[in-house]
Structures are given as structure tokens and as C-alpha cells.
N, C-alpha and C positions, 0 to 999 in steps of 0.2 A: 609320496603316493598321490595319484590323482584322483581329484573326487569324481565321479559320474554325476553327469548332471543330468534331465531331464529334459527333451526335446521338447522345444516351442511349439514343434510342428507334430502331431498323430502321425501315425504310419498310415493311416488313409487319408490325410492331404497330400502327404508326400508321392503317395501312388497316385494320388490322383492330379497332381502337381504335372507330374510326370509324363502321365498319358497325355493332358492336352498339352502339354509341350509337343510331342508328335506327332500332334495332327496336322494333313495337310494343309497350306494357306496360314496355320499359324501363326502369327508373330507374337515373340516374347513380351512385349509389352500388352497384347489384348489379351495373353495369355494370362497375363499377370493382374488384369481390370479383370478378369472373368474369375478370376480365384477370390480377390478381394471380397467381389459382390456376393461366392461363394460364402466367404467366414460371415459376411454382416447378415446373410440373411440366418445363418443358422445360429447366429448369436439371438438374433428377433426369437425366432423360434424355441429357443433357450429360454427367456423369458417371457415367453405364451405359457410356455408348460407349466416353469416355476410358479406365475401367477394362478394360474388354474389349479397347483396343487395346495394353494394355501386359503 
């Protein structure tokens, strides 16, 4: 049997992965610097709150 593993990615990266992939003028690589900038800022964010909660 296979185990189920847990996805890296949320299903709202993935949709959002997604959509700017089909935006026009696109390219997959700024596509891909723009997702990036995406996770590190909400990681910052991540630890604004955490600090603030303790």
C-alpha cells in the first residue's frame, strides 16, 4: 500500500501558481520570482504575528 503524503504546496499556492501562469506576457520564470517573493513575504508575516502573539 501506498502512504499519502502531504503536499508541499496549499491548494491556494497551487491555484494561485496557476492563474499567474496565464496571465498575458507571462514568462515562467518571473512567474516563478513572483511566487517566490509570494511565500518569503508571507513567511515574514508568519513571524510578525507569531512574535506579537507571545
Amino acid at each position: 500500500m501506498t502512504k499519502h503524503r502531504n503536499s508541499a504546496y496549499s491548494e491556494e499556492y497551487r491555484r494561485e501558481a496557476f492563474r499567474r501562469s496565464e496571465l498575458p506576457n507571462q514568462t515562467t520564470v518571473s512567474c516563478i520570482s513572483n511566487l517566490i517573493l509570494l511565500i518569503t513575504q508571507r513567511l515574514k508575516v508568519m513571524r510578525w504575528v507569531s512574535v506579537c502573539i507571545e
